[in-house]
VOBA-1610 file (N, C-alpha, C; in pm, whole numbers, padded with zeros to 5 digits, always signed):
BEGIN
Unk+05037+02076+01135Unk+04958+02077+01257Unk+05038+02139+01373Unk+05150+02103+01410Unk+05284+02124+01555Unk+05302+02331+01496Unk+05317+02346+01365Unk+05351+02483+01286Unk+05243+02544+01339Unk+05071+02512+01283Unk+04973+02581+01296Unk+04974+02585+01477Unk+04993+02513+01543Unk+04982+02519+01720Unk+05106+02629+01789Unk+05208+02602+01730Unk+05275+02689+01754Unk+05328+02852+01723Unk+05214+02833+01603Unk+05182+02979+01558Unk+05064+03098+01654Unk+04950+02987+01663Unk+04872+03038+01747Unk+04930+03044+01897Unk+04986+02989+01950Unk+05025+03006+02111Unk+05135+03136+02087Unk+05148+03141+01967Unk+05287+03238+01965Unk+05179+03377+01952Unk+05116+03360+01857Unk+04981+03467+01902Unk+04907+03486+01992Unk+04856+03413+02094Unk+04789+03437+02236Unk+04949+03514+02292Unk+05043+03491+02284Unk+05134+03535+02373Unk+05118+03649+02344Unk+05157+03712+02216Unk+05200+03896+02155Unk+05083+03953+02152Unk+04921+03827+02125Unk+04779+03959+02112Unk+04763+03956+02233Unk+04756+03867+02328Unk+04652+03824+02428Unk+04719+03888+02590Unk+04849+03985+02540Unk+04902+04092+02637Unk+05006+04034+02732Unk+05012+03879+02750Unk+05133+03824+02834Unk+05271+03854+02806Unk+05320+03863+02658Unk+05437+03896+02613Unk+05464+03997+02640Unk+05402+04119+02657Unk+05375+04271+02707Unk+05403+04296+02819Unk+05339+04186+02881Unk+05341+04240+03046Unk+05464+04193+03127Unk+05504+04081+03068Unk+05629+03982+03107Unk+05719+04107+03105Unk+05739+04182+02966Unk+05854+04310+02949Unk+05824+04392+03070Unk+05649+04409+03067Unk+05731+04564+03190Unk+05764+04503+03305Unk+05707+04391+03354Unk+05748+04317+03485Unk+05884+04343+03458Unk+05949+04275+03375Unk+06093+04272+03370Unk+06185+04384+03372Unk+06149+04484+03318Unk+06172+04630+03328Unk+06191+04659+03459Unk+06055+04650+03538Unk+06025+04700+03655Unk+06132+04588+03728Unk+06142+04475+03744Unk+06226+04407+03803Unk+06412+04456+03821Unk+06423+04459+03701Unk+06542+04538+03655Unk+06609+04672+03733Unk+06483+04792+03772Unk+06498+04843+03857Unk+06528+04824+03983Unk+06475+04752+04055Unk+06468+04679+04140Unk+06607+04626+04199Unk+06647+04544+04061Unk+06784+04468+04114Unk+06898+04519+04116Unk+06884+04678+04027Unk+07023+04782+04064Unk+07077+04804+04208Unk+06897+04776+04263Unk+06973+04807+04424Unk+06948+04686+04532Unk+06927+04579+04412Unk+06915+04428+04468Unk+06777+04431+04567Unk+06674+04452+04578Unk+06530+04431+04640Unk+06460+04416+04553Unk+06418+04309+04451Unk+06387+04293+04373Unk+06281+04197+04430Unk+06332+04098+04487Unk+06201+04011+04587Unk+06168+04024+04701Unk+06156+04168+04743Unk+06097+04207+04818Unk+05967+04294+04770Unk+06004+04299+04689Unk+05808+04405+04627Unk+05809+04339+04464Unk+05761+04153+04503Unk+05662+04134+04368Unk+05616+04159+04345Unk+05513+04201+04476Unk+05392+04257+04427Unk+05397+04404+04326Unk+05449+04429+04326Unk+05444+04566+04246Unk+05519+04586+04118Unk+05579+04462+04128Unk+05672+04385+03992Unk+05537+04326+03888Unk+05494+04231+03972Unk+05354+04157+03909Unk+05226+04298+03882Unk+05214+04394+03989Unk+05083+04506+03936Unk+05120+04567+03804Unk+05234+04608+03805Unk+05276+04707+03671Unk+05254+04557+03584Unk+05339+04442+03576Unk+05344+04337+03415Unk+05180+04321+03435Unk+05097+04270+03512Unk+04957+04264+03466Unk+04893+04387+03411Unk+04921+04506+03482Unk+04830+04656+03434Unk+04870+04647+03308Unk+04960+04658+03255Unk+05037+04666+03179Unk+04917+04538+03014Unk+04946+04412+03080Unk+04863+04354+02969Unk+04753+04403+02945Unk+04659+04414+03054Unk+04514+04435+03054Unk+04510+04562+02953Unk+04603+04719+02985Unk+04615+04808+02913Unk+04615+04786+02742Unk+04687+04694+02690Unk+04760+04640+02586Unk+04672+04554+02487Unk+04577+04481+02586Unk+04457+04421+02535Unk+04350+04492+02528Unk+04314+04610+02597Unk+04219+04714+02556Unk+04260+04815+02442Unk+04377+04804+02453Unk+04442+04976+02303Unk+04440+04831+02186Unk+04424+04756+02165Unk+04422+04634+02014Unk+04310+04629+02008Unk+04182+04596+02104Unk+04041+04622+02053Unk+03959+04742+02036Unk+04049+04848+02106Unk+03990+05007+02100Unk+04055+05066+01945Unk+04170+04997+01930Unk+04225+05115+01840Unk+04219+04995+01682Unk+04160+04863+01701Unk+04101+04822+01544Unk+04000+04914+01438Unk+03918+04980+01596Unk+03763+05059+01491Unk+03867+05176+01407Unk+03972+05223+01482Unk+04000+05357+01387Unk+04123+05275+01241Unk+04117+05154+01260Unk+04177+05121+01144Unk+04081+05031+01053Unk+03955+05077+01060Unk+03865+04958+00975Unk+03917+04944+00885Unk+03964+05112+00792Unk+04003+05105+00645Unk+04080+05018+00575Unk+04199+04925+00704Unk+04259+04884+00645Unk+04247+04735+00666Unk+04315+04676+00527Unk+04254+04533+00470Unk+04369+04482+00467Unk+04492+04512+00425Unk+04606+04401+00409Unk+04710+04392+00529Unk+04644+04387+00643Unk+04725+04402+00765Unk+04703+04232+00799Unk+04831+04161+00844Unk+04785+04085+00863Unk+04795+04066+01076Unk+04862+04176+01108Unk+04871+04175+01213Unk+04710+04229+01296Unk+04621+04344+01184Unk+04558+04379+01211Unk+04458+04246+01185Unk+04482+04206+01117Unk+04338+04079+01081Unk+04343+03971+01201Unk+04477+03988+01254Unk+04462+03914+01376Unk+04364+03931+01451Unk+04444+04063+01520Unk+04380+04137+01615Unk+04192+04128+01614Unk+04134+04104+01504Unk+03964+04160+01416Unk+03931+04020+01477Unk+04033+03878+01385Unk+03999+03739+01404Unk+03973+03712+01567Unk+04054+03810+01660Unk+04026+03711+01836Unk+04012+03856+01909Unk+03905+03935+01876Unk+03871+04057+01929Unk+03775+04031+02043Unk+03732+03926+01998Unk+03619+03891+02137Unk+03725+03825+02229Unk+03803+03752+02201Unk+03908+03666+02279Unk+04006+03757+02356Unk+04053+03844+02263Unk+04146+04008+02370Unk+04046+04027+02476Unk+03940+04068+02437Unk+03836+04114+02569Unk+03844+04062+02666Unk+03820+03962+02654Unk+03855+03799+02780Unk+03983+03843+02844Unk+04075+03863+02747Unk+04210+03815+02826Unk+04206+03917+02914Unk+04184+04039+02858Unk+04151+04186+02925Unk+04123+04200+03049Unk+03980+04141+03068Unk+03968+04151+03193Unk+04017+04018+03268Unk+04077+03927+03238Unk+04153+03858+03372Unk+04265+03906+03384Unk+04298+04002+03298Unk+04446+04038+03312Unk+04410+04168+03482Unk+04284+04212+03421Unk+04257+04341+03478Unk+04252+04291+03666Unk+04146+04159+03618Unk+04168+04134+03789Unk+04257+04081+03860Unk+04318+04018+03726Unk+04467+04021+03882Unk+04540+04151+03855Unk+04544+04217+03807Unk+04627+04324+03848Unk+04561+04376+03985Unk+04419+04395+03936Unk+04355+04455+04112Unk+04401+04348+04225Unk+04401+04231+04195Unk+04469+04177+04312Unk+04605+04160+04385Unk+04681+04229+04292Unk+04776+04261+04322Unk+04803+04402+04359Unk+04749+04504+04311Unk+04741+04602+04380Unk+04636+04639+04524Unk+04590+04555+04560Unk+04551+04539+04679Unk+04564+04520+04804Unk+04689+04429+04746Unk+04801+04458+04865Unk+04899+04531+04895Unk+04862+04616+04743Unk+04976+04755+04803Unk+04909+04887+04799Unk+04767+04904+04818Unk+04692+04997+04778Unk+04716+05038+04973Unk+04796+05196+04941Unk+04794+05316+05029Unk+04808+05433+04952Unk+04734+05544+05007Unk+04708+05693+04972Unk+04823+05762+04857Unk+04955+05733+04947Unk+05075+05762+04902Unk+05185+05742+04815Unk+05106+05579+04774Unk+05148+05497+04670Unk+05082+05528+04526Unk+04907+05567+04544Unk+04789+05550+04475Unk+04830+05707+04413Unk+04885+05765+04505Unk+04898+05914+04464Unk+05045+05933+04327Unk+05125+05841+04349Unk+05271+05825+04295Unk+05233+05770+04196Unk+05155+05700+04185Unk+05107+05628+04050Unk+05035+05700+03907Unk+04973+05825+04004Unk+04840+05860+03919Unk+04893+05956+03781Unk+05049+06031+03825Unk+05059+06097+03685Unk+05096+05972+03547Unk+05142+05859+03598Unk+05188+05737+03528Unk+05072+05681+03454Unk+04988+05692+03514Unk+04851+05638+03521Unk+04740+05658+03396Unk+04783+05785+03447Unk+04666+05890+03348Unk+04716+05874+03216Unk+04862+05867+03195Unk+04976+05891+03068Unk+04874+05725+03022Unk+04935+05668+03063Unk+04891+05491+03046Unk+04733+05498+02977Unk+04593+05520+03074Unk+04532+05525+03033Unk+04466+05596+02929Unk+04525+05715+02955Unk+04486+05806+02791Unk+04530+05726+02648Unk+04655+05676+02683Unk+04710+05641+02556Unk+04638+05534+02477Unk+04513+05472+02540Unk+04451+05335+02506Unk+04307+05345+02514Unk+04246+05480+02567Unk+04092+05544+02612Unk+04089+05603+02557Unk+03968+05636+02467Unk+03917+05778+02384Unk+03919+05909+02480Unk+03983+05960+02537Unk+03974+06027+02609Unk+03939+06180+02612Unk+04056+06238+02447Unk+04033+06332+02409Unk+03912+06372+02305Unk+03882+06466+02295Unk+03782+06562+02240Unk+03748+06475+02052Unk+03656+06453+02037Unk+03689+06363+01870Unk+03689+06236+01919Unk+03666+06175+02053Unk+03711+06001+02099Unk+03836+05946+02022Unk+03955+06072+02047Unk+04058+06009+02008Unk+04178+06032+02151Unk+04240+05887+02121Unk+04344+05869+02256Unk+04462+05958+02167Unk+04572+05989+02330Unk+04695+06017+02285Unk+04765+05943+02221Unk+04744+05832+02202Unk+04791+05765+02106Unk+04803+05849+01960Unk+04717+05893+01942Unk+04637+05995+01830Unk+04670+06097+01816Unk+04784+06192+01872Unk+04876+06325+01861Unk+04970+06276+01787Unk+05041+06242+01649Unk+05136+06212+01628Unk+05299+06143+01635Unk+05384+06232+01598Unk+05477+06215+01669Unk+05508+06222+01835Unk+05411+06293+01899Unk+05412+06317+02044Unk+05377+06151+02123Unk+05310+06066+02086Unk+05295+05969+02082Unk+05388+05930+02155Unk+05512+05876+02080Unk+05632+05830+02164Unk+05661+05859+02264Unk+05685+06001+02288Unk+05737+06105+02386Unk+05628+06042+02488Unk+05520+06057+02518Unk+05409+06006+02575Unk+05380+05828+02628Unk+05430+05726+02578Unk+05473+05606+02618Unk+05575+05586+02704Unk+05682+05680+02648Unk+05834+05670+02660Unk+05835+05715+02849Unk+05724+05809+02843Unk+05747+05850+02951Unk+05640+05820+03085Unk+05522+05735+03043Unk+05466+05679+03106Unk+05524+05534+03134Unk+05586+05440+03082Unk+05702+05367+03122Unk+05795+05386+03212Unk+05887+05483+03217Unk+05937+05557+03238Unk+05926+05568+03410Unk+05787+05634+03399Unk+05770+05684+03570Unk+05700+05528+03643Unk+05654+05456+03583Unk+05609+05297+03625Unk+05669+05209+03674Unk+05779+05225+03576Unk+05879+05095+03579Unk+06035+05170+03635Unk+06052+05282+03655Unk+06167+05302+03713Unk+06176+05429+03857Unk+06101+05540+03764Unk+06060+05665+03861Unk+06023+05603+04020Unk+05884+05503+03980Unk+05838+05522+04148Unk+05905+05377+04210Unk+05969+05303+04133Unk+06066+05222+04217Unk+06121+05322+04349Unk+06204+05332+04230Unk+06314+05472+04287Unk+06277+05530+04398Unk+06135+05632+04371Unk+06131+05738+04456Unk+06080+05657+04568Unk+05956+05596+04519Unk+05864+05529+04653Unk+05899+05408+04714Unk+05982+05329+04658Unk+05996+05220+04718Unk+06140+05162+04764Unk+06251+05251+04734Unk+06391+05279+04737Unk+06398+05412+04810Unk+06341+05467+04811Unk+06362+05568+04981Unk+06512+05668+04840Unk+06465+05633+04735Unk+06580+05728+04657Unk+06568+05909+04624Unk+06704+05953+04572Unk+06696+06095+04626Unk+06553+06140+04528Unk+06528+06265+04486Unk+06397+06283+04303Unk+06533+06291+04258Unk+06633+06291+04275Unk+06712+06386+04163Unk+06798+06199+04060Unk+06830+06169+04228Unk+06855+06020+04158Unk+06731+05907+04082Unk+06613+05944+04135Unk+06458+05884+04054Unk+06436+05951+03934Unk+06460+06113+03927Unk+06438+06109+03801Unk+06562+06090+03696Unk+06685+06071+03749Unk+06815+06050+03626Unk+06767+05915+03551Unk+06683+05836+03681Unk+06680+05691+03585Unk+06536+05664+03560Unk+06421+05738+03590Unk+06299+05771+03503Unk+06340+05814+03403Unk+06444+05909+03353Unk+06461+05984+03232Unk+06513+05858+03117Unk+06635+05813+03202Unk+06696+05701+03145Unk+06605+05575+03042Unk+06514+05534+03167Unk+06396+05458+03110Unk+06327+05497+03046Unk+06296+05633+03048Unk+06182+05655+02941Unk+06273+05678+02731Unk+06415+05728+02790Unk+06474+05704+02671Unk+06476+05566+02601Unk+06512+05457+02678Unk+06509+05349+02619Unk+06393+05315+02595Unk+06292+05340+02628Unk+06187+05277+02589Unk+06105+05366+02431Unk+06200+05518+02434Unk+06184+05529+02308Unk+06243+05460+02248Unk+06357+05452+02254Unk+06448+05374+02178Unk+06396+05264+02124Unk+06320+05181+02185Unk+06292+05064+02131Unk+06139+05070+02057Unk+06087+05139+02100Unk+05961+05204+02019Unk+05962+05294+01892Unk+06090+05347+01864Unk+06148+05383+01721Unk+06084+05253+01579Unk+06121+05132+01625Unk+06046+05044+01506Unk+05914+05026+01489Unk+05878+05041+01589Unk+05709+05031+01565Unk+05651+05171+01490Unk+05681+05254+01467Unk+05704+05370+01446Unk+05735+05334+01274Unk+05816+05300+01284Unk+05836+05247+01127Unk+05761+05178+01068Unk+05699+05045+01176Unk+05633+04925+01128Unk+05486+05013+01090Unk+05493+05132+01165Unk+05318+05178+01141Unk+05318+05263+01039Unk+05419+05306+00949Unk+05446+05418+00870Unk+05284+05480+00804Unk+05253+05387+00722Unk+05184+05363+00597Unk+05029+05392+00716Unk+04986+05293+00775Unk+04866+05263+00846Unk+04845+05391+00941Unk+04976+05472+00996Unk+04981+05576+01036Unk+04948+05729+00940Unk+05022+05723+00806Unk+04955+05800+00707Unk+04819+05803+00692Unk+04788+05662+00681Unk+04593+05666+00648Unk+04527+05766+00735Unk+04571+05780+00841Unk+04490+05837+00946Unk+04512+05968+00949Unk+04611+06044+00911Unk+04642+06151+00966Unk+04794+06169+01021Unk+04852+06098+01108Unk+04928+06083+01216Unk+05075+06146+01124Unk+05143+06214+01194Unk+05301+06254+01160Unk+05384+06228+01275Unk+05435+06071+01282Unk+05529+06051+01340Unk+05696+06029+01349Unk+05780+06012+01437Unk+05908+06087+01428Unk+05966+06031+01290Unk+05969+05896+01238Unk+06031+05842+01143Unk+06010+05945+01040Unk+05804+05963+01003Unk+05800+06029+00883Unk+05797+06174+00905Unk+05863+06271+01009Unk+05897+06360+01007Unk+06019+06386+00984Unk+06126+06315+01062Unk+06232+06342+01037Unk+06320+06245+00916Unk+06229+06113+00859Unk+06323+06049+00765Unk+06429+05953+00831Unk+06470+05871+00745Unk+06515+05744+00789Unk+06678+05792+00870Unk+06740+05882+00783Unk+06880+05932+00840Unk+06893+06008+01009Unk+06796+06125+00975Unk+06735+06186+01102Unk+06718+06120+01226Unk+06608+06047+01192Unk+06591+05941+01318Unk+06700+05843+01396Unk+06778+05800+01269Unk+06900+05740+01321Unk+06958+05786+01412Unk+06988+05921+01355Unk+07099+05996+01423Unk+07047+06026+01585Unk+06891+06024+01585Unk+06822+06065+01727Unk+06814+05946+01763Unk+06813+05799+01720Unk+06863+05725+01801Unk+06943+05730+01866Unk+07095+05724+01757Unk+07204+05738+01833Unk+07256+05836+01908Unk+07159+05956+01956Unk+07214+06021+02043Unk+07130+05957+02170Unk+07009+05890+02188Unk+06890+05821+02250Unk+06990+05751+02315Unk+07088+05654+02205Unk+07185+05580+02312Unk+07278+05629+02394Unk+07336+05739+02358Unk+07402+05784+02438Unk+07389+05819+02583Unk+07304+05904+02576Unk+07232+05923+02716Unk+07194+05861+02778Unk+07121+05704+02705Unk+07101+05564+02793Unk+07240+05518+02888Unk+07327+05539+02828Unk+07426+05486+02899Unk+07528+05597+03009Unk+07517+05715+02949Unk+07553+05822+03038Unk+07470+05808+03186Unk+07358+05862+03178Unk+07253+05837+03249Unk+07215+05694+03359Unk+07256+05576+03243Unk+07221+05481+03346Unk+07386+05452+03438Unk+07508+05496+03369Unk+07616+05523+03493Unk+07584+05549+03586Unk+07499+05701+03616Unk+07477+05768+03741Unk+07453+05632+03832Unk+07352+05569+03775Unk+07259+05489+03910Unk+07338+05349+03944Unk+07393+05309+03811Unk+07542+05186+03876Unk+07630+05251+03922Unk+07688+05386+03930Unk+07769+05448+04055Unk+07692+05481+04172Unk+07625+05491+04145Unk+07566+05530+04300Unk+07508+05437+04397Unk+07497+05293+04315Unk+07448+05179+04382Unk+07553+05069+04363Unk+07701+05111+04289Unk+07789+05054+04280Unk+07785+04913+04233Unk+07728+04917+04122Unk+07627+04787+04065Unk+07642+04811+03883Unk+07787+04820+03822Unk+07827+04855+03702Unk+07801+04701+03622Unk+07693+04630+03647Unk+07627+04516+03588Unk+07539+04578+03468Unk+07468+04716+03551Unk+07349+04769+03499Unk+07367+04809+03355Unk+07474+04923+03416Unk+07538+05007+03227Unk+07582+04885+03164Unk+07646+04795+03177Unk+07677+04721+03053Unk+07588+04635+03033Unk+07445+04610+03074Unk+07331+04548+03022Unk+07276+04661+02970Unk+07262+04766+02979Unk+07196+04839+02845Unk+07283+04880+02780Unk+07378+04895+02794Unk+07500+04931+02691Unk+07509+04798+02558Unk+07461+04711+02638Unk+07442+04577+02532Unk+07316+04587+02459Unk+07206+04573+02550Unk+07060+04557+02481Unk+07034+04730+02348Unk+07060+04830+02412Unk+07092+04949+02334Unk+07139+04913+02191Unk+07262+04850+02214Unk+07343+04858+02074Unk+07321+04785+02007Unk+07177+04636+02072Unk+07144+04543+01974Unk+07022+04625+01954Unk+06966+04733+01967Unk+06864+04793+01915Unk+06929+04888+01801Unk+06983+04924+01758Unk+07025+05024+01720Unk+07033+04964+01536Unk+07085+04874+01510Unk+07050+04791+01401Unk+06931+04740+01398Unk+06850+04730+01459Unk+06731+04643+01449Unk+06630+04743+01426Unk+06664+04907+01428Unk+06630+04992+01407Unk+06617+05020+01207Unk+06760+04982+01167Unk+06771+05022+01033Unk+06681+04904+00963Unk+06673+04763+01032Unk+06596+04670+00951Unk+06479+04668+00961Unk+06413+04735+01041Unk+06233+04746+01081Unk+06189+04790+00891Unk+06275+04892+00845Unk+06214+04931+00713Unk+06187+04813+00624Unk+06260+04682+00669Unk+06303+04621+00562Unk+06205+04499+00632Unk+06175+04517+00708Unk+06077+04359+00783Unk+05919+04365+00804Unk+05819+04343+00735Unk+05702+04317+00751Unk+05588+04255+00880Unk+05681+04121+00877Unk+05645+04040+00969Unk+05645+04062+01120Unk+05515+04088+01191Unk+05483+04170+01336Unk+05595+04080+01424Unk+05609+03971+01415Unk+05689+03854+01525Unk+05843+03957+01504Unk+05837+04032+01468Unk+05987+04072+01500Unk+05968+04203+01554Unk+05858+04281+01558Unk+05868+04376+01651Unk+05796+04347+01800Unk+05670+04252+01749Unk+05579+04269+01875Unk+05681+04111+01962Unk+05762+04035+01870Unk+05810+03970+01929Unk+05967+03971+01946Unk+06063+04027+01858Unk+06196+04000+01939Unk+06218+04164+01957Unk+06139+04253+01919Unk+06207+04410+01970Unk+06153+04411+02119Unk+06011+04372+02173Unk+05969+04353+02270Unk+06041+04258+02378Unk+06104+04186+02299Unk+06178+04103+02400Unk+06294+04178+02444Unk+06377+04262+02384Unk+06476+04304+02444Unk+06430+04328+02574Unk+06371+04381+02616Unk+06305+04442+02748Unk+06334+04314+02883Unk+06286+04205+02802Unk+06316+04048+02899Unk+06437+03985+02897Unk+06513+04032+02776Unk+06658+04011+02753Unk+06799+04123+02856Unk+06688+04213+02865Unk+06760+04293+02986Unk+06806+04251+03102Unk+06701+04198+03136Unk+06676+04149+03283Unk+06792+03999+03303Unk+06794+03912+03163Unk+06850+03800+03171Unk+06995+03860+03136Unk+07057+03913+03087Unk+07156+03983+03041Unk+07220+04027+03207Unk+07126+04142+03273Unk+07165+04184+03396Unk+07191+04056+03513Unk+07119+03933+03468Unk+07163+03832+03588Unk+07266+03799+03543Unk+07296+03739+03425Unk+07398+03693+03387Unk+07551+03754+03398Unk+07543+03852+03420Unk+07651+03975+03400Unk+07656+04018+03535Unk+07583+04005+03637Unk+07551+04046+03764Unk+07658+03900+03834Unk+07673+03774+03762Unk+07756+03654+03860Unk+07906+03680+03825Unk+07911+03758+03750Unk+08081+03811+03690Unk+08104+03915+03774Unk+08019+04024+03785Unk+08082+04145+03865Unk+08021+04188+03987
//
């Protein structure tokens, strides 16, 4: 009975978009605290982690119809079992995000948002030609998350709300959008097979299990090159060695995705790195 209760709450968390949104909040927070104003714009901490669910709970009930075919998913049978229940969560996720962007809704903000935006919503809306999302280009896929993350959770910190240089917004948009491939490399794996059914050629099954590695590990590199720039320049070397950490616990968790079935380890501890960042960066932030 305590097993079956704690299975399902562990599922409202990963289907029902909170576990999702908690990461980009935290992401977006993360930015934030490189240059320590982090509680000064919740609000825009809280718009991205809510947009963010509501998004997350619409691409699991939009993108079940293009997997009818498949039957032995058990992540997918979830998703089928509380499809009316995602909907729900969907839109309360949706209205508080509007209520939170309401208090930050100006021209200039609305405008900074919209290439982020569009990336976001395509990826989860039938948008293209065939009612298929970008989700639905292959391997480009990644490239396409990686970098709508990317400009959300770090870019318009930076540019719009840190008065920062583009050149310093985009070193650590770039930064972010690497890691967030980085950590989207397993899902990638986890979809191999369900991704074949369809069509899809993504990076794993293009380039093979060795390949990819190796574009991980150059993925890390540049995470940490890259995120130097912005702990030197905000003199805040807390930052690089919280992704220099969370990075290198991805990097194995990369080789075992082939070997792990069970969704609770991508939709739940690869996703968590993202919240493990943030706790990592406080923790490491009272030392230096």
């Amino acid at each position: 009975m305590i097993g079956k209760l704690i299975r399902n709450t562990i599922n409202l968390l990963l289907y029902g978009g909170g576990f999702i949104g908690l990461g980009a909040a935290c992401m977006t927070a993360l930015s934030f605290e490189i240059i320590g104003t982090a509680q000064l714009h919740l609000n825009y901490i809280f718009f991205v982690g809510t947009s963010t669910s509501a998004l997350y709970c619409v691409h699991r009930v939009v993108g079940i119809k293009r997997f009818a075919h498949i039957t032995n998913s058990p992540r997918l049978d979830i998703i089928r079992k509380y499809q009316s229940h995602i909907w729900v969560y969907g839109v309360m996720w949706s209205v508080l995000c509007l209520w939170f962007f309401i208090a930050l809704a100006e021209p200039k903000l609305i405008l900074a948002l919209i290439p982020g935006g569009i990336i976001a919503g395509g990826y989860v809306l039938p948008i293209l030609p065939g009612k298929k999302r970008l989700r639905d280009l292959g391997w480009g896929k990644i490239l396409l998350i990686g970098w709508s993350w990317g400009w959300l959770t770090a870019y318009v910190p930076f540019l719009y709300f840190a008065d920062a240089s583009f050149f310093l917004a985009s070193v650590h948009g770039i930064e972010r959008m690497l890691f967030i491939i980085l950590i989207t490399i397993p899902f990638e794996i986890r979809d191999i097979a369900i991704d074949q059914s369809v069509g899809l050629v993504t990076m794993p099954m293009k380039f093979g299990r060795i390949k990819t590695f190796r574009i991980a590990i150059l993925i890390f590199i540049f995470i940490i090159l890259l995120s130097s720039l912005s702990s030197f320049h905000y003199l805040n070397p807390a930052y690089t060695l919280t992704m220099l950490i969370v990075s290198l616990i991805t990097l194995p968790l990369i080789k075992v995705s082939y070997k792990v079935h069970d969704d609770y380890y991508f939709s739940g501890l690869i996703d968590g790195l993202m919240i493990l960042a943030l706790l990592f960066f406080t923790g490491i932030h009272l030392f230096i």
